[in-house]
mmCIF file of the N, C-alpha and C atoms, coordinates in Angstrom:
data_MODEL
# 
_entry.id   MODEL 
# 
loop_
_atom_site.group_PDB 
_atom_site.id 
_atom_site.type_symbol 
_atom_site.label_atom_id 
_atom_site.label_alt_id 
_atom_site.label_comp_id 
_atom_site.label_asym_id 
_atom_site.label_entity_id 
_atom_site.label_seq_id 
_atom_site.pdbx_PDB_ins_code 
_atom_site.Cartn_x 
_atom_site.Cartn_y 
_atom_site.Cartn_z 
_atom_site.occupancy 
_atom_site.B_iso_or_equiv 
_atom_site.pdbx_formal_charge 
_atom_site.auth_seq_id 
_atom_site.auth_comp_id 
_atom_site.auth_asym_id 
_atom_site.auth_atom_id 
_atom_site.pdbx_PDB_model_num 
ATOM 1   N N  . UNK A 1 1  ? 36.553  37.481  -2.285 1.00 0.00 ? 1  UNK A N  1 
ATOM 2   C CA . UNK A 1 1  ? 36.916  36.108  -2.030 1.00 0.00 ? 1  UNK A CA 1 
ATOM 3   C C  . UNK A 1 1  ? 35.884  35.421  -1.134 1.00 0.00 ? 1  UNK A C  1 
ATOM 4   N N  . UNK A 1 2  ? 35.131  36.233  -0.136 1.00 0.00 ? 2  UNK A N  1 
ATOM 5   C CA . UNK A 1 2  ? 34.422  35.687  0.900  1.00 0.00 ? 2  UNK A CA 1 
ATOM 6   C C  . UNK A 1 2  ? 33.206  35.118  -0.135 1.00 0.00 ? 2  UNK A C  1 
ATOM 7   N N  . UNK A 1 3  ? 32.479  36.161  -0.535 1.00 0.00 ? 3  UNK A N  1 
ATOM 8   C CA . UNK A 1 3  ? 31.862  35.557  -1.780 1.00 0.00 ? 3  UNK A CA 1 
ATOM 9   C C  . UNK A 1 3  ? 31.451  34.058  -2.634 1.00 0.00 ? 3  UNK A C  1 
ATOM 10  N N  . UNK A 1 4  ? 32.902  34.144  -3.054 1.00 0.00 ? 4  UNK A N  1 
ATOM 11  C CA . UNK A 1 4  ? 33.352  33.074  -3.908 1.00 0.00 ? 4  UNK A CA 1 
ATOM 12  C C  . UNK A 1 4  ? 33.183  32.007  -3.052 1.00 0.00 ? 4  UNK A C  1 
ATOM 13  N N  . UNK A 1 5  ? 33.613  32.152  -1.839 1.00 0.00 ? 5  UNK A N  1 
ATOM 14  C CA . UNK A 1 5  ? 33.100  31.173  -0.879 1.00 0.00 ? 5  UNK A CA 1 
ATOM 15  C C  . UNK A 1 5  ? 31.806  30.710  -0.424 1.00 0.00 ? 5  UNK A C  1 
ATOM 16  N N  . UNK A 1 6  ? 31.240  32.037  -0.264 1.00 0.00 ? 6  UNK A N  1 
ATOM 17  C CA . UNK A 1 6  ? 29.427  31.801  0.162  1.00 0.00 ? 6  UNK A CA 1 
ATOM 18  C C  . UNK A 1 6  ? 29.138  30.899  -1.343 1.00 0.00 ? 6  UNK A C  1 
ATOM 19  N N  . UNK A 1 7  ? 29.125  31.288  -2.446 1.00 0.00 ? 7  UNK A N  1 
ATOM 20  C CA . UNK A 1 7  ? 28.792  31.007  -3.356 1.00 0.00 ? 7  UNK A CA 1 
ATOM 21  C C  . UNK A 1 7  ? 28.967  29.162  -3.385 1.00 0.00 ? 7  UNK A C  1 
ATOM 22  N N  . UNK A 1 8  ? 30.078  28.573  -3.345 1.00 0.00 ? 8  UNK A N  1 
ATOM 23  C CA . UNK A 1 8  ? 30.585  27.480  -3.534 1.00 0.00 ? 8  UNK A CA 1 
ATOM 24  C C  . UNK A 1 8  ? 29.932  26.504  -2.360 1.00 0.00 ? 8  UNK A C  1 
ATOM 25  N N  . UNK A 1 9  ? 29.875  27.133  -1.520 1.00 0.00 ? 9  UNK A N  1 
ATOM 26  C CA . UNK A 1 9  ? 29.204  26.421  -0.011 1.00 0.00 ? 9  UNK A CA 1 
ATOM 27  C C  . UNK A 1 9  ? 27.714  26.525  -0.275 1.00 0.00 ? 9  UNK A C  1 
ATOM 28  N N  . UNK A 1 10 ? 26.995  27.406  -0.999 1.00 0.00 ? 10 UNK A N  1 
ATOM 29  C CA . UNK A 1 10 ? 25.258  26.926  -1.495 1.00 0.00 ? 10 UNK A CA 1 
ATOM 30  C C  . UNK A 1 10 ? 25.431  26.533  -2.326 1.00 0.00 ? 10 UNK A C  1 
ATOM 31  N N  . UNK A 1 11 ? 26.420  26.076  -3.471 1.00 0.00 ? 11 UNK A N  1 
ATOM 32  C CA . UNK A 1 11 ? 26.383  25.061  -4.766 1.00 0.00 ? 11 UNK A CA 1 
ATOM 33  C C  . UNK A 1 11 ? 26.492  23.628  -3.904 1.00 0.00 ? 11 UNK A C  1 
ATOM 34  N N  . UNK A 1 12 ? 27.049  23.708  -3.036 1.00 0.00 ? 12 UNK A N  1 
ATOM 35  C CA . UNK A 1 12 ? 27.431  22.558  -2.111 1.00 0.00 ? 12 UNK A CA 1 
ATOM 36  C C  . UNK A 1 12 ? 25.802  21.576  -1.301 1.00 0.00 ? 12 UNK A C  1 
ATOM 37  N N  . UNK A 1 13 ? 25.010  22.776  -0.794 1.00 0.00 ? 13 UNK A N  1 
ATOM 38  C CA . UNK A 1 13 ? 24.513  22.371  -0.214 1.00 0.00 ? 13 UNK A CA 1 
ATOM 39  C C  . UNK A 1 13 ? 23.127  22.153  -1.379 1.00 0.00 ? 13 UNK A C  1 
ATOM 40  N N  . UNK A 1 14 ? 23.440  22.684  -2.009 1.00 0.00 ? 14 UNK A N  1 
ATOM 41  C CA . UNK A 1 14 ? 21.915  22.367  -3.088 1.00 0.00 ? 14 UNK A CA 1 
ATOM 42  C C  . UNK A 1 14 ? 22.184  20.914  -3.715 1.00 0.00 ? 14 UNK A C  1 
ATOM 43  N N  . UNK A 1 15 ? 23.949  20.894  -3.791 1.00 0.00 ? 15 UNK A N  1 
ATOM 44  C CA . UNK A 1 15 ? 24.005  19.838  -4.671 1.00 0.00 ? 15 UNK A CA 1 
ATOM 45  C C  . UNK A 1 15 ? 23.589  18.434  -3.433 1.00 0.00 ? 15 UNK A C  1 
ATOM 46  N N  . UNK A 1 16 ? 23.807  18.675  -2.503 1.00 0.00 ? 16 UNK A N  1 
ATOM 47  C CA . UNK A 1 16 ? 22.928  17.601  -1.339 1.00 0.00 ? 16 UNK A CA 1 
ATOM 48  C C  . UNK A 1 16 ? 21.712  17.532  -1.053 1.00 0.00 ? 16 UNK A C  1 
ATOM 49  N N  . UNK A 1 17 ? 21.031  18.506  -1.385 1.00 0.00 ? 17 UNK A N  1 
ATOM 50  C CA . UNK A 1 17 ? 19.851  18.900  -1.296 1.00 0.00 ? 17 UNK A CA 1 
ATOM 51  C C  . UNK A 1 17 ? 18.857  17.879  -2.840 1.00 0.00 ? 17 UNK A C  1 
ATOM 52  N N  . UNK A 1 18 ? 20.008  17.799  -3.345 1.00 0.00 ? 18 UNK A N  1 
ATOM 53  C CA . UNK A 1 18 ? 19.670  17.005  -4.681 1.00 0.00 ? 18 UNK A CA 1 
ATOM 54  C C  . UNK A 1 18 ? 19.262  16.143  -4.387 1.00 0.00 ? 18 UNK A C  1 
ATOM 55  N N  . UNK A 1 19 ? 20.066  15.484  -3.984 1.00 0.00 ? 19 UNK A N  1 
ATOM 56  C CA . UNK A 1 19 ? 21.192  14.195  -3.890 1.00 0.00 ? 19 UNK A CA 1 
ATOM 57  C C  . UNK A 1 19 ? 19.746  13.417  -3.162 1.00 0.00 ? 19 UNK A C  1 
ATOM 58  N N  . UNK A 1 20 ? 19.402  13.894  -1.573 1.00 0.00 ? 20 UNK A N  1 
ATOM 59  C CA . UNK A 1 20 ? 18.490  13.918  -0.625 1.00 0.00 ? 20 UNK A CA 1 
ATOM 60  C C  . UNK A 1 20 ? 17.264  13.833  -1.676 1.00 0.00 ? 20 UNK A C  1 
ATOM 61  N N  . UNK A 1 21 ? 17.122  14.470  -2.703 1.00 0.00 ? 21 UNK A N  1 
ATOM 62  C CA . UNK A 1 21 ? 15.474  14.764  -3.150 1.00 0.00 ? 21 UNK A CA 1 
ATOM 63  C C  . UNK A 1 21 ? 15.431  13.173  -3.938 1.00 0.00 ? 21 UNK A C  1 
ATOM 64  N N  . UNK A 1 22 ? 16.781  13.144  -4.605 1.00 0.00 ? 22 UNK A N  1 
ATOM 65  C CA . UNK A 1 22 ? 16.729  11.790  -5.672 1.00 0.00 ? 22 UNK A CA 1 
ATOM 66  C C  . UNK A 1 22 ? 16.384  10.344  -4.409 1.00 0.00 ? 22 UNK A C  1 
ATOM 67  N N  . UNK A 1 23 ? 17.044  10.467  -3.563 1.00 0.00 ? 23 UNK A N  1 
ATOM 68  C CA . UNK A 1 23 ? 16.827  9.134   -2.405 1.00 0.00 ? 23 UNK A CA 1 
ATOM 69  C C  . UNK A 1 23 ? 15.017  9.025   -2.193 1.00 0.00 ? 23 UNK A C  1 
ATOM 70  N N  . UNK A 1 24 ? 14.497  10.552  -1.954 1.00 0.00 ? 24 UNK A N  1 
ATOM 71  C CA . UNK A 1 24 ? 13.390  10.209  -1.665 1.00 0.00 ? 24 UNK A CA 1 
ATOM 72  C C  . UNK A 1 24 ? 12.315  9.851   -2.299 1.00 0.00 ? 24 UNK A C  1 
ATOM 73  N N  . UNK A 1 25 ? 12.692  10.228  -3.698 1.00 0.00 ? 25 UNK A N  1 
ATOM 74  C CA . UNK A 1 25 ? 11.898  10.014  -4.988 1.00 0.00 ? 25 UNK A CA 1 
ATOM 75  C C  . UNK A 1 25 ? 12.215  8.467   -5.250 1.00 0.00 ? 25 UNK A C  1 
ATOM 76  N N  . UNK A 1 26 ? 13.310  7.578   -4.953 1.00 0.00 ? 26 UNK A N  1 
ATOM 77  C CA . UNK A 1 26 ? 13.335  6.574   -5.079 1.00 0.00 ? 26 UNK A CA 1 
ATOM 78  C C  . UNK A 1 26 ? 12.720  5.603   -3.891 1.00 0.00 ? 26 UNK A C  1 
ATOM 79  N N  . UNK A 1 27 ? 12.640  6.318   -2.534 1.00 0.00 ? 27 UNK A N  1 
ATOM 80  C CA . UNK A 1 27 ? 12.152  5.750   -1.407 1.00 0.00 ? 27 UNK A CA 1 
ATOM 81  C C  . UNK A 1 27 ? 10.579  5.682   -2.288 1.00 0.00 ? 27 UNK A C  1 
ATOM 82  N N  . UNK A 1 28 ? 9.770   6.900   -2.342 1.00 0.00 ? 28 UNK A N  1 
ATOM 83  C CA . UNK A 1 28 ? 8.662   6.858   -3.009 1.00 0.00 ? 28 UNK A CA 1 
ATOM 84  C C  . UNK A 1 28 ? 7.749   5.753   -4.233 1.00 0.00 ? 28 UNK A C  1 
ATOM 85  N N  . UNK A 1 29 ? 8.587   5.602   -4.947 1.00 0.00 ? 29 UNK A N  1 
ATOM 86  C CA . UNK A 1 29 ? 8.965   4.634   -6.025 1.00 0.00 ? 29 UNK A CA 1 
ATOM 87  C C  . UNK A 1 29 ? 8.778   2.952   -5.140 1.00 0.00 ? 29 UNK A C  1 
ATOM 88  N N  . UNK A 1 30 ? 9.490   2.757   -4.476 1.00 0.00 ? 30 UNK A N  1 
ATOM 89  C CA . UNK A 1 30 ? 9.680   1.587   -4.161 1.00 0.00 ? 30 UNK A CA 1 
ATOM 90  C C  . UNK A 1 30 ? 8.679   1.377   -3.138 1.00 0.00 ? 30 UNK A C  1 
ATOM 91  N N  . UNK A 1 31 ? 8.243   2.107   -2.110 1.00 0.00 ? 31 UNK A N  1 
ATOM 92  C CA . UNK A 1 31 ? 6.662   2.176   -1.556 1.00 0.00 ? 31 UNK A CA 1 
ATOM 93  C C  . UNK A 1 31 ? 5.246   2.227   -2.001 1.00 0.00 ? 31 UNK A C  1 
ATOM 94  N N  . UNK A 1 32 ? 5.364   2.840   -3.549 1.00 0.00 ? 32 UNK A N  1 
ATOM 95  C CA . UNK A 1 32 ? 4.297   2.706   -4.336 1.00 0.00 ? 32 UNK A CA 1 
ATOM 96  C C  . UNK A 1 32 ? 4.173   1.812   -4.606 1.00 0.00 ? 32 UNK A C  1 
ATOM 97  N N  . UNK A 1 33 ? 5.460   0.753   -5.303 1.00 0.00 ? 33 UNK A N  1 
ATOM 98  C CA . UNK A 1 33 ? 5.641   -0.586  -5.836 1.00 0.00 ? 33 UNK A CA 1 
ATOM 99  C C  . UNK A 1 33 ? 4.897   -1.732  -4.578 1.00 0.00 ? 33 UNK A C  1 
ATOM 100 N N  . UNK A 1 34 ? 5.380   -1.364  -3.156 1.00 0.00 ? 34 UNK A N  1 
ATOM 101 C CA . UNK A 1 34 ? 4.898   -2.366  -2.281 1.00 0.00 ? 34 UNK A CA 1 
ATOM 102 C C  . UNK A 1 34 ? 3.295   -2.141  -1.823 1.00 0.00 ? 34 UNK A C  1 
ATOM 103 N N  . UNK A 1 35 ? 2.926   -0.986  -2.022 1.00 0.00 ? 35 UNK A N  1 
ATOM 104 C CA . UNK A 1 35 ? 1.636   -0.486  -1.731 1.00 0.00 ? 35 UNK A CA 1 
ATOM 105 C C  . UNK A 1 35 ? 0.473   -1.464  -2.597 1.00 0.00 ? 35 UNK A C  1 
ATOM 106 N N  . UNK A 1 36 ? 1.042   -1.219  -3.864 1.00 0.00 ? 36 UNK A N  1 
ATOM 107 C CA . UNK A 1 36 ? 0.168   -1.716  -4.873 1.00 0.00 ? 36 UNK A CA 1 
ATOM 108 C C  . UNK A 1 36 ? 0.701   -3.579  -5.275 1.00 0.00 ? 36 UNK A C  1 
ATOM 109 N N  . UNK A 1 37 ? 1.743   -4.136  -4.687 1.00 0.00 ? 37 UNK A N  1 
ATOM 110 C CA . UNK A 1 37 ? 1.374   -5.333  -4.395 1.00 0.00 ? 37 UNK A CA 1 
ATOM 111 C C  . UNK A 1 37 ? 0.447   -5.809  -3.267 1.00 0.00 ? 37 UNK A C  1 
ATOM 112 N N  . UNK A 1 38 ? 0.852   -5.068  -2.219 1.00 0.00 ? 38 UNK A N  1 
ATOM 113 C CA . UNK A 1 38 ? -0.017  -5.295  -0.554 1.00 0.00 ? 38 UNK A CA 1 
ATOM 114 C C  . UNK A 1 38 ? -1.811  -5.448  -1.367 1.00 0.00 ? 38 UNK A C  1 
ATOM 115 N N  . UNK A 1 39 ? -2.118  -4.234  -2.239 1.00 0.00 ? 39 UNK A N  1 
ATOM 116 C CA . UNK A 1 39 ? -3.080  -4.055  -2.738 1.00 0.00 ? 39 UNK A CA 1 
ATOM 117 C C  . UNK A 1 39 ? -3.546  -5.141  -3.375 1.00 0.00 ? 39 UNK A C  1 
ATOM 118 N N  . UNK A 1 40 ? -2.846  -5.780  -4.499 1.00 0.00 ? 40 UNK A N  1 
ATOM 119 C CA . UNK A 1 40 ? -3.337  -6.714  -4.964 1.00 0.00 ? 40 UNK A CA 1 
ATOM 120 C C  . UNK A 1 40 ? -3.386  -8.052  -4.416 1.00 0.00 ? 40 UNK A C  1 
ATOM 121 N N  . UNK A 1 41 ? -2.512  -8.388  -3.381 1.00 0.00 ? 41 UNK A N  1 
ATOM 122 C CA . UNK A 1 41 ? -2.341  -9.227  -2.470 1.00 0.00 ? 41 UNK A CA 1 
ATOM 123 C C  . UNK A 1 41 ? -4.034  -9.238  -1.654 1.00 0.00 ? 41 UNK A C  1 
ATOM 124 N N  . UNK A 1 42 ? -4.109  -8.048  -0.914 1.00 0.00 ? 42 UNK A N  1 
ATOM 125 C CA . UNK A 1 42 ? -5.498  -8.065  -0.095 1.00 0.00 ? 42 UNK A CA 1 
ATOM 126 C C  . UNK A 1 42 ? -6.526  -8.560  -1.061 1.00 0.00 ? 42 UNK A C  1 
ATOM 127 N N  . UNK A 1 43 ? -6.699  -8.249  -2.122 1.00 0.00 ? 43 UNK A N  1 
ATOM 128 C CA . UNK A 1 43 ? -7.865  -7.971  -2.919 1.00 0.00 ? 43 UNK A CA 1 
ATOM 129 C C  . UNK A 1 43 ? -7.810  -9.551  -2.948 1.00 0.00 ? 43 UNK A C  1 
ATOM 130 N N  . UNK A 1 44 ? -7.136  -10.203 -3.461 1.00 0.00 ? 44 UNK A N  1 
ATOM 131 C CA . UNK A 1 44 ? -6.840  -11.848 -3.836 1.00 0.00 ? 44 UNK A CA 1 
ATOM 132 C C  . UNK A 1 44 ? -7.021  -12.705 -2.440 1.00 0.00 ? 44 UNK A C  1 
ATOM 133 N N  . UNK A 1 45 ? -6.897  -12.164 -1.348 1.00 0.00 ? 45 UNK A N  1 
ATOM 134 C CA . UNK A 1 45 ? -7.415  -12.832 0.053  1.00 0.00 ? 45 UNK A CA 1 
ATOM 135 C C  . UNK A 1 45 ? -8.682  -12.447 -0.053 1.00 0.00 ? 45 UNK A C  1 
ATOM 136 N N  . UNK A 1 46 ? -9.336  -11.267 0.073  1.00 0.00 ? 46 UNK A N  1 
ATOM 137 C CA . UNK A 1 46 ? -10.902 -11.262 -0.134 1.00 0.00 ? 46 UNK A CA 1 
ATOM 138 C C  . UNK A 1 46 ? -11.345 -12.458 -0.803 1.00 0.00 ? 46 UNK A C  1 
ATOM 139 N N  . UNK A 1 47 ? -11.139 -12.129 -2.078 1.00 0.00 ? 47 UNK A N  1 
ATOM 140 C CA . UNK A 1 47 ? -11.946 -12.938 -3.214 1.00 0.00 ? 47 UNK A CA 1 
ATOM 141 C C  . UNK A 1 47 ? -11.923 -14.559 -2.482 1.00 0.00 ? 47 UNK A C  1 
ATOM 142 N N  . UNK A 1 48 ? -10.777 -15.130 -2.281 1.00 0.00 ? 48 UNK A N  1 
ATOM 143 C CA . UNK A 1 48 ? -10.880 -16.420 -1.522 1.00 0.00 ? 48 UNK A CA 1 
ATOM 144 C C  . UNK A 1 48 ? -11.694 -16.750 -0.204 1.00 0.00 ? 48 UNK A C  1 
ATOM 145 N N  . UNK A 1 49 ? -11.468 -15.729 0.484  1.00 0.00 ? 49 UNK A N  1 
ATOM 146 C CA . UNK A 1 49 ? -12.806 -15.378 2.143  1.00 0.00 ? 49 UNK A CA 1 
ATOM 147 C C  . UNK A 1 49 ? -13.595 -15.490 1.243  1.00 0.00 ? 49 UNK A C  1 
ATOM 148 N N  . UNK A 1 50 ? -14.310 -14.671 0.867  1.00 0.00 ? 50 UNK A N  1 
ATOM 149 C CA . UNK A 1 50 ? -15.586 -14.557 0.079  1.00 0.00 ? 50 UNK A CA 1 
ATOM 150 C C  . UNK A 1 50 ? -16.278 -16.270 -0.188 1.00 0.00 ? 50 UNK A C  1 
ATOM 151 N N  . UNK A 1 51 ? -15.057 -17.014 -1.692 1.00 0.00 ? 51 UNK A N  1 
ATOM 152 C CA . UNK A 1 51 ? -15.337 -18.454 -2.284 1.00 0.00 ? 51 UNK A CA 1 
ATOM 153 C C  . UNK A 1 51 ? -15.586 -19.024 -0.883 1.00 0.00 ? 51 UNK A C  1 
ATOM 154 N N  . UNK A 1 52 ? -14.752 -18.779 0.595  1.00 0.00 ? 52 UNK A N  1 
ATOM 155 C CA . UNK A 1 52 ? -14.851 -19.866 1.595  1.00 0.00 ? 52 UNK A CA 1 
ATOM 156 C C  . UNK A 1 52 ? -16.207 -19.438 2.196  1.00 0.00 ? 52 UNK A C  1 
ATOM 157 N N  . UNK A 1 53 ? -16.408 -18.384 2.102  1.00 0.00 ? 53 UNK A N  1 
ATOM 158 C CA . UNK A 1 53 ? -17.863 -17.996 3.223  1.00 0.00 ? 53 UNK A CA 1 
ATOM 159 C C  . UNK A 1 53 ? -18.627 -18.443 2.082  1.00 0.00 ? 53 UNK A C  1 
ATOM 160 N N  . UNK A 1 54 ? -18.842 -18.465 0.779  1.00 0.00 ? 54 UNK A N  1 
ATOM 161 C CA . UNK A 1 54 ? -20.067 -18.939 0.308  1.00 0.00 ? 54 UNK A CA 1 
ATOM 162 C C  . UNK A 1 54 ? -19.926 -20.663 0.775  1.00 0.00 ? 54 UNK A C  1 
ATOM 163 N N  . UNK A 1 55 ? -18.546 -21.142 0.576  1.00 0.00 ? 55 UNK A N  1 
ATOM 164 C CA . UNK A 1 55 ? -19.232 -22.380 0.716  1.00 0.00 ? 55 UNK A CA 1 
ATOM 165 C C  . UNK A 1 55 ? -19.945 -23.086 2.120  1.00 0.00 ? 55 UNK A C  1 
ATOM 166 N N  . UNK A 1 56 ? -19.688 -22.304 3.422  1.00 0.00 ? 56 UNK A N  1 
ATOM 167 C CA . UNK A 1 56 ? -19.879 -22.590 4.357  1.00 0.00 ? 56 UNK A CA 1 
ATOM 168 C C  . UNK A 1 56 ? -21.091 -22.116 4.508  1.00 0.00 ? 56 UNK A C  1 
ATOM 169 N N  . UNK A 1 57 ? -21.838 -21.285 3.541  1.00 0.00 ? 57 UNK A N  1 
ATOM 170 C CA . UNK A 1 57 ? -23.374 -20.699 3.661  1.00 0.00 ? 57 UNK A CA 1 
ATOM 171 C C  . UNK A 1 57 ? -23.913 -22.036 3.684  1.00 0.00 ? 57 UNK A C  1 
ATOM 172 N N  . UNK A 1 58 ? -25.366 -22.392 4.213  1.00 0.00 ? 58 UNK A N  1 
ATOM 173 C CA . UNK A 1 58 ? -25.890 -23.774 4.243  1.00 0.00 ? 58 UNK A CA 1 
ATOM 174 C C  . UNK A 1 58 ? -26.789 -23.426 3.102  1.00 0.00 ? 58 UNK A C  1 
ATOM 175 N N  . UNK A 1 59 ? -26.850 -25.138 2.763  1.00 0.00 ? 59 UNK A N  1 
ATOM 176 C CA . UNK A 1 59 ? -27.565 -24.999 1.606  1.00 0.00 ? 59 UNK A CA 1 
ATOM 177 C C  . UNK A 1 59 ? -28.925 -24.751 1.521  1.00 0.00 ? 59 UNK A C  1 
ATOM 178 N N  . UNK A 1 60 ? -29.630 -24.057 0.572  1.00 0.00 ? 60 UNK A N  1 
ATOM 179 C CA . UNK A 1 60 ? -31.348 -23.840 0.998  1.00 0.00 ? 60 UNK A CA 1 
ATOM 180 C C  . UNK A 1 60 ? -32.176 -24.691 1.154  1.00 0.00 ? 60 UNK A C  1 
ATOM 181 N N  . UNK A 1 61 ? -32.531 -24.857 2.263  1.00 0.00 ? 61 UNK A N  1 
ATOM 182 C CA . UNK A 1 61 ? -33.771 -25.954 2.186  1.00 0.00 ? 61 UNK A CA 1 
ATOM 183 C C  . UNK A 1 61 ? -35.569 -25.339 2.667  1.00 0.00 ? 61 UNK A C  1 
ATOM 184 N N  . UNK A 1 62 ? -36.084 -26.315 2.540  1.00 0.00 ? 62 UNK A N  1 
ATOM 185 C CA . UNK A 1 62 ? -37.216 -25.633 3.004  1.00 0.00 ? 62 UNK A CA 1 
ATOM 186 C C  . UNK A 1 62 ? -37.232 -24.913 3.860  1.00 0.00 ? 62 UNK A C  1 
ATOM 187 N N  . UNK A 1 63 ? -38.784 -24.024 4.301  1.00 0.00 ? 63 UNK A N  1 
ATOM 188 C CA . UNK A 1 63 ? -38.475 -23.137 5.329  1.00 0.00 ? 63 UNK A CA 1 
ATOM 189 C C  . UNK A 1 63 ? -38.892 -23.529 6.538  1.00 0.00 ? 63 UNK A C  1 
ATOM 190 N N  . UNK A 1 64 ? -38.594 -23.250 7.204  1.00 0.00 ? 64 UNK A N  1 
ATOM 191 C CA . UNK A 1 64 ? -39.450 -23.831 8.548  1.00 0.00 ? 64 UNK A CA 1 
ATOM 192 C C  . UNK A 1 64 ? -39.569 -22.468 9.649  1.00 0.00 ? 64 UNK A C  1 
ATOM 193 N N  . UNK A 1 65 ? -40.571 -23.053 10.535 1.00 0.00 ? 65 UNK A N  1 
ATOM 194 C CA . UNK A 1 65 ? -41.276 -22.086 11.278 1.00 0.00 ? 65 UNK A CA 1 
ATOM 195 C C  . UNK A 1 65 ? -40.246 -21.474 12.233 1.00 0.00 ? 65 UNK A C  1 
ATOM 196 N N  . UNK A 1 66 ? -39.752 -20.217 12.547 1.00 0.00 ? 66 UNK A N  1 
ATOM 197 C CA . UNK A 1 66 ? -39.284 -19.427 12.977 1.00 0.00 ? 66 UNK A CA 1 
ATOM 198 C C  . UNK A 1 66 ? -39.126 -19.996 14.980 1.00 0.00 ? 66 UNK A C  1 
ATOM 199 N N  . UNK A 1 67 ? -40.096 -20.929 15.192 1.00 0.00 ? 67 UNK A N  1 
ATOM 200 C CA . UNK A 1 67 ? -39.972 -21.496 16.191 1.00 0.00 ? 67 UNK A CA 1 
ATOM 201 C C  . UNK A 1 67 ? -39.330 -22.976 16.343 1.00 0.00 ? 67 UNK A C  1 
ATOM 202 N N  . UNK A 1 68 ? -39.262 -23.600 14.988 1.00 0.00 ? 68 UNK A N  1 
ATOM 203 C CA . UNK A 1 68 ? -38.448 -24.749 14.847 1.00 0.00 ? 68 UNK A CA 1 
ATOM 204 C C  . UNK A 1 68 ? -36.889 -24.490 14.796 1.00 0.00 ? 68 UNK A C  1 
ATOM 205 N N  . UNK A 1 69 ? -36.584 -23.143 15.138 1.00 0.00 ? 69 UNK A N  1 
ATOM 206 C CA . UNK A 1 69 ? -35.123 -23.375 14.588 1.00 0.00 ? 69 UNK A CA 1 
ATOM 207 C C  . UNK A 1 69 ? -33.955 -24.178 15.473 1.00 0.00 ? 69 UNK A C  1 
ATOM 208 N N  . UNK A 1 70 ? -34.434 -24.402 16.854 1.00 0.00 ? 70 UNK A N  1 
ATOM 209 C CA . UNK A 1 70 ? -34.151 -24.966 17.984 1.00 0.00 ? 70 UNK A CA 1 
ATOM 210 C C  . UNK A 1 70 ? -34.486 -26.084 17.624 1.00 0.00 ? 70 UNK A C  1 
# 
């Protein structure tokens, strides 16, 4: 009978042990999902820094002497 007991009490705890693995596989899931928006999010702020720093590059003009820049 003791047995039957051990037995039923590790069906018990595996079946939580499940239970626990499925939460984290879904925690996983839903962090990948935000990872790879964050991701595409950053990438899409670059690209705009980038368009703003070119436009604030000055435009080329002649060159002038390394002592005129003052």
């Amino acid at each position: 009978m003791m047995f039957l007991y051990h037995i039923e009490d590790m069906r018990k705890q595996i079946d939580l042990m499940s239970d626990q693995l499925g939460k984290k596989d879904d925690q996983i899931t839903q962090l990948n999902e935000v990872t790879q928006k964050q991701a595409v999010h950053i990438q899409s702020l670059i690209q705009e820094n980038s368009k703003l720093n070119t436009k604030l590059l000055p435009e080329f003009t002649e060159k002038k002497a390394w002592w005129k820049f003052w």
